[in-house]
C-alpha positions in Angstrom: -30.5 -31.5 -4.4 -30.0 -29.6 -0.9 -26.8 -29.0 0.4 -26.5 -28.9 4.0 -25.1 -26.0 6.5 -24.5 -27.8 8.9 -21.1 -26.9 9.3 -21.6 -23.4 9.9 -24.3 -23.7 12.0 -23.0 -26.8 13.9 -21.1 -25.6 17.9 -17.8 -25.8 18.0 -16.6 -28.8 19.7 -13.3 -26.8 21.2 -15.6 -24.3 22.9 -16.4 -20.9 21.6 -19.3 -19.5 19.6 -18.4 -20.7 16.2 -17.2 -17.6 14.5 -15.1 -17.7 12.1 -12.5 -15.4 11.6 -14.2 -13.9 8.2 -17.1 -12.9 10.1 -14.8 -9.8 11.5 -15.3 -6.9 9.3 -12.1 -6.1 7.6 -12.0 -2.1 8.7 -12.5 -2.9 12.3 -9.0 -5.3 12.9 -5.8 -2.6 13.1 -2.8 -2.9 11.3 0.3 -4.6 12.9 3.5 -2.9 12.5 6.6 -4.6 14.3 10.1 -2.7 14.1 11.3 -6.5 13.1 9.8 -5.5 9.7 12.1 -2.2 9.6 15.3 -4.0 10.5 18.3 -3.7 8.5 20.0 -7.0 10.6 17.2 -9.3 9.9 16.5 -11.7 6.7 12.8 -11.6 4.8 13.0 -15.3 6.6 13.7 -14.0 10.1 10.6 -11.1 9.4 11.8 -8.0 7.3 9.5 -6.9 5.2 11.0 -3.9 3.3 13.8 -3.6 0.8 17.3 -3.3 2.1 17.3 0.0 1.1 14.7 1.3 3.4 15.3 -0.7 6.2 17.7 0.6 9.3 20.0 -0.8 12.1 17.2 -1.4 15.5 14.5 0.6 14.9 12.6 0.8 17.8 8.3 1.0 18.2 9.3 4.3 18.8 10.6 5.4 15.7 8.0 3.5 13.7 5.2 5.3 16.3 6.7 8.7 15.2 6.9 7.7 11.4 2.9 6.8 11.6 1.7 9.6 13.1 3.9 12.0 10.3 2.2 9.7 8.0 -1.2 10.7 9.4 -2.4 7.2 10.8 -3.1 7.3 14.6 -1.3 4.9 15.9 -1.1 3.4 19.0 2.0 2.1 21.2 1.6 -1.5 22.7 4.8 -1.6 24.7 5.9 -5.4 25.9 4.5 -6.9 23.2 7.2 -9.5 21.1 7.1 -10.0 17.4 5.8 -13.7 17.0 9.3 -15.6 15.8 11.3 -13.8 18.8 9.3 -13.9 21.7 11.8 -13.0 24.4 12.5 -9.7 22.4 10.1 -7.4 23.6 10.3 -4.5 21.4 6.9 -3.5 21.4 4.3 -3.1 18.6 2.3 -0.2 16.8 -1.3 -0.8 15.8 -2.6 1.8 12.8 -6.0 1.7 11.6 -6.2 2.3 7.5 -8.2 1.9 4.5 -4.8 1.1 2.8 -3.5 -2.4 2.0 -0.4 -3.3 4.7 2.0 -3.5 2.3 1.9 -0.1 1.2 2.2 0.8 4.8 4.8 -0.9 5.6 6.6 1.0 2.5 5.8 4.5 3.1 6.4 4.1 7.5 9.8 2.1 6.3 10.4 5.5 4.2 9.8 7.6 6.5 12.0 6.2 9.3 15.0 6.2 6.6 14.4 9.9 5.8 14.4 10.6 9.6 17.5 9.4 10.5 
């Protein structure tokens, strides 16, 4: 008995090509870092992501920037750009591109900024 693909190859009716988002190779999406996940003053509700212990009081994109590129990861500044549950903060955003799982990066930049201030 045949199943059918027709799902897959079927348009989509809200416009586009179809693709799905697993069709993206993993390695070529960057890694978002938001100072939001760095922030002492913030709940893991509200978007920390790190241990009390190695967050800080307002880190800024510009301290997580400076803790990437000691950390060897080429990362780029997005100024303007809001993490997702505060849009009218616009604290900006680093994008890091690495073969490493985010969670570990998130850990060793959080690290860094701790030992920096």
């Amino acid at each position: 008995m045949k199943i059918s693909n027709r799902a897959e190859t079927a348009p989509n009716p809200y416009g586009g090509a179809g693709i799905r988002a697993r069709s993206m190779p993993k390695g070529d999406r960057p890694i978002v870092l938001y100072p939001a996940y760095f922030d002492l003053g913030r709940t893991r509700d509200q978007g920390r992501r790190v241990a009390k212990r190695w967050a800080v009081e307002s880190p800024t994109a510009q301290e997580v920037t400076a803790a990437a590129k000691a950390l060897g990861l080429q990362p780029e500044l997005e100024e303007g750009k809001a993490f997702p549950s505060t849009p009218w903060r616009k604290e900006g955003r680093v994008l890091v591109r690495a073969d490493y799982y985010k969670t570990s990066i998130v850990q060793k930049v959080a690290k860094r900024i701790k030992e920096s201030r």
